[in-house]
Backbone as CSV, one residue per row, in Angstrom:
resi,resn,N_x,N_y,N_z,CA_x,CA_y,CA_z,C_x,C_y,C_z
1,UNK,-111.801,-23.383,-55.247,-112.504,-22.195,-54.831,-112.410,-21.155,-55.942
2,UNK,-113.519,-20.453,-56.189,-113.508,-19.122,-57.443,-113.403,-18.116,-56.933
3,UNK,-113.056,-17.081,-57.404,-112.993,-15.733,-56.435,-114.202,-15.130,-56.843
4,UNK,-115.055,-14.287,-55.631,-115.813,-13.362,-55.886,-115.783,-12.244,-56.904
5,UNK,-116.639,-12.440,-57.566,-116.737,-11.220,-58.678,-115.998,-10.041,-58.311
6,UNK,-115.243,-9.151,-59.298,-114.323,-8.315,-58.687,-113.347,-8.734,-57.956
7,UNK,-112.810,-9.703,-57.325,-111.951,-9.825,-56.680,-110.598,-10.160,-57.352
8,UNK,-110.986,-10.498,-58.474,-109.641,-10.861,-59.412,-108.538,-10.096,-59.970
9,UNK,-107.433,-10.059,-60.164,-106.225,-9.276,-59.833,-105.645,-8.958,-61.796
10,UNK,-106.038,-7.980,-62.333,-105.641,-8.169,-63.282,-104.809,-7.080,-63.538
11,UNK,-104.102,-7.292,-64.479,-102.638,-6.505,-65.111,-102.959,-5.525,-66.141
12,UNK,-103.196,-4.387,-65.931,-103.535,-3.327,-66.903,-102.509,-2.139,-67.113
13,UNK,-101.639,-2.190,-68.591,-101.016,-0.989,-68.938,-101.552,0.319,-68.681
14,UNK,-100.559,1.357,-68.098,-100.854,2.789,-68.312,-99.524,3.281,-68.842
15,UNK,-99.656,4.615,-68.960,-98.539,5.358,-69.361,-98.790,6.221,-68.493
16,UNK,-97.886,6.612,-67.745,-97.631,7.885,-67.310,-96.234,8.892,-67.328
17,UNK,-96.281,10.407,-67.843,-95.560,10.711,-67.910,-94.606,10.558,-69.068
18,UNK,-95.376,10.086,-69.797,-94.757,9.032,-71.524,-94.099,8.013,-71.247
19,UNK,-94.211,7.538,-70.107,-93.626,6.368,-69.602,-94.398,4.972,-69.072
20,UNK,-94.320,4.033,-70.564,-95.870,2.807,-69.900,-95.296,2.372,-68.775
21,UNK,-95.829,1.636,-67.691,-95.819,1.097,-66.983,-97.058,0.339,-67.066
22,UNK,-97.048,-0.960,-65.967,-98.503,-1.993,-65.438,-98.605,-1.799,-63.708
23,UNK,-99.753,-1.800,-63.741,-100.757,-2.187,-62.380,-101.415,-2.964,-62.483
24,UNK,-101.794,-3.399,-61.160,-102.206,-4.995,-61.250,-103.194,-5.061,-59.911
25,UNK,-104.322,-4.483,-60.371,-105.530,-4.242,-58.992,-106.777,-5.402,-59.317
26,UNK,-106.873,-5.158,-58.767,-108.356,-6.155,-58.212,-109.271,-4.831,-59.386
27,UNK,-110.294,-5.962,-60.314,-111.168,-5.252,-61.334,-112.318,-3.970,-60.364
28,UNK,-112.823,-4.944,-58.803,-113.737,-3.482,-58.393,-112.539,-2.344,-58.214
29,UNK,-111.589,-2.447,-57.398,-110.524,-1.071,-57.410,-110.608,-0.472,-58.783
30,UNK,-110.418,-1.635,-59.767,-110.275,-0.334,-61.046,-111.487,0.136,-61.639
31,UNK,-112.345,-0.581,-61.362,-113.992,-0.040,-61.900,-114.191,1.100,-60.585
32,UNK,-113.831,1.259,-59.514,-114.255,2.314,-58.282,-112.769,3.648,-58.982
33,UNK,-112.013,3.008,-59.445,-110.761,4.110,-60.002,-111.658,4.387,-61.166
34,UNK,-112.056,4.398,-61.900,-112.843,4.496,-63.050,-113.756,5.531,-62.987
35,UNK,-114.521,5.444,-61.947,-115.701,6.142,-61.551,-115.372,6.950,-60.509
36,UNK,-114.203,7.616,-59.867,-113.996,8.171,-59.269,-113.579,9.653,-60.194
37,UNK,-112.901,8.960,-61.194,-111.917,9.849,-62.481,-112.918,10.670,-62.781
38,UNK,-114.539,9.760,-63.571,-115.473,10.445,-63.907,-115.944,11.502,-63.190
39,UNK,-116.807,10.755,-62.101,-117.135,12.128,-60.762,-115.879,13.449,-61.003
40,UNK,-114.837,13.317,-61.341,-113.736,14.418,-61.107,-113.790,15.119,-62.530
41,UNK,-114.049,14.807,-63.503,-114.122,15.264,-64.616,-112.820,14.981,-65.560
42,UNK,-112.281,14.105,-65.390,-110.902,13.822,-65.832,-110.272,12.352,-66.315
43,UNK,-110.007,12.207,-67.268,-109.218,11.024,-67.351,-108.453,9.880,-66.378
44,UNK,-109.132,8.740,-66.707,-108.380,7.856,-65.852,-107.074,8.336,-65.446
45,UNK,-106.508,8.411,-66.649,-104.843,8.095,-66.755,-103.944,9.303,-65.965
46,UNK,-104.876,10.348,-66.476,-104.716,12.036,-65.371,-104.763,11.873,-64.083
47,UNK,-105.750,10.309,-63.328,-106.381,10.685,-62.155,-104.908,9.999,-61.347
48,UNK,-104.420,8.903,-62.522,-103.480,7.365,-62.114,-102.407,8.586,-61.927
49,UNK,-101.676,9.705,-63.205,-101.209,10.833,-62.928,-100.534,11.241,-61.444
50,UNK,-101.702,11.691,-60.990,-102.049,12.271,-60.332,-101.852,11.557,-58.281
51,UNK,-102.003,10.665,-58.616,-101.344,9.460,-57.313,-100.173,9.314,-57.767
52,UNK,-99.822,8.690,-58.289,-98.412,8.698,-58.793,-97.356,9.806,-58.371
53,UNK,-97.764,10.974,-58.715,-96.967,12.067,-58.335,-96.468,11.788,-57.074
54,UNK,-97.897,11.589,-56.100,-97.854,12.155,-54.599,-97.385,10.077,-53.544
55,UNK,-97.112,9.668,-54.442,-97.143,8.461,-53.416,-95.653,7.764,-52.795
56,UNK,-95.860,7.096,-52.396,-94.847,6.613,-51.429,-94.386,4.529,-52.038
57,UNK,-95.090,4.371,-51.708,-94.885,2.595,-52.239,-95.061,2.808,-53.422
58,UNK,-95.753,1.327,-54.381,-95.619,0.768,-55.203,-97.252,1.394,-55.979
59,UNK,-97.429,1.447,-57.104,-98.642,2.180,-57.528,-99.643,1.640,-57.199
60,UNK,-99.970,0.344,-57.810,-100.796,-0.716,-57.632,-101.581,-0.348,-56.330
61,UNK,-100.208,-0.436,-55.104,-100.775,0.262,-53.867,-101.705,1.177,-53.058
62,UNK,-100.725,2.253,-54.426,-101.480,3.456,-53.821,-102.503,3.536,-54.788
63,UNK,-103.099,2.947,-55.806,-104.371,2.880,-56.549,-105.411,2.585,-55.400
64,UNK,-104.987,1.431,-54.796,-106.048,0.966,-53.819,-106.040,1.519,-52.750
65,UNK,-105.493,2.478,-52.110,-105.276,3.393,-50.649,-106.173,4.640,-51.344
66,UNK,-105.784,5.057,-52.296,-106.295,6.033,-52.980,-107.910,5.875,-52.775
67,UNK,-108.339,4.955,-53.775,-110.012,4.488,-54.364,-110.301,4.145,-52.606
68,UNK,-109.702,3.523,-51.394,-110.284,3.199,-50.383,-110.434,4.553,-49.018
69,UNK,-109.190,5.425,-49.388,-109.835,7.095,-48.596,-110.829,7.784,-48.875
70,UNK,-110.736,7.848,-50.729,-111.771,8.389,-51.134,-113.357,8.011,-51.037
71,UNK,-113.250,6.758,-50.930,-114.774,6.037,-50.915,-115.184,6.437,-49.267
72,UNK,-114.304,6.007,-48.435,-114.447,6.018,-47.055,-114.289,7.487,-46.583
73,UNK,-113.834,8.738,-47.539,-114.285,9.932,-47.193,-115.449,10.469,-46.704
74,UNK,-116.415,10.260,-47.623,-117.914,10.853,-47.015,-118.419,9.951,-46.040
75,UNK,-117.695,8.809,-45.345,-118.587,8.121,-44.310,-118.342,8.104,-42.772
76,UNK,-117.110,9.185,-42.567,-116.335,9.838,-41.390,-117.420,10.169,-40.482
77,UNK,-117.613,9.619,-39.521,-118.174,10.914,-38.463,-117.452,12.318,-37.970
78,UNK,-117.865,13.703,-38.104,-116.963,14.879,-37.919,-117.428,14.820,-36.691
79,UNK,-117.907,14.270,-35.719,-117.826,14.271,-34.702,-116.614,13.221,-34.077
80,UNK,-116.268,12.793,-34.627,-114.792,11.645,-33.665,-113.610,12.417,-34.465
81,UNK,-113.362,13.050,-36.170,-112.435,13.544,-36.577,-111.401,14.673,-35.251
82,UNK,-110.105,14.263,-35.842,-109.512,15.397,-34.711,-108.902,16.823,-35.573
């Protein structure tokens, strides 16, 4: 079996904080992390930054919790929100 385009899990260095580290997301997460940075006006690595600060688990993680609130932000009904 092949995996669906995007679905593949690859290992990409960052630095954050002057400190490299790797994440290891699925290529659409990091192409939707990519294009999220842009829309914001800011550097990937500012945006990776920037979760990092505020998260709880493992990055990788919160890359993909991150890219999946944000996408699924504008599609809320404010009528069921509490």
């Amino acid at each position: 079996m092949t995996d669906r385009p995007g679905t593949g899990i690859r290992k990409r260095s960052v630095t954050i904080a002057g400190h490299a580290t790797s994440v290891s997301v699925e290529d659409a997460f990091w192409d939707a992390l990519c294009r999220i940075a842009e829309t914001r006006g800011m550097p990937v690595r500012a945006l990776i930054a920037e979760i990092d600060a505020n998260r709880s688990g493992n990055l990788s993680s919160a890359l993909r919790v991150f890219v999946l609130e944000t996408l699924t932000e504008g599609t809320k009904d404010p009528a069921r929100s509490t």
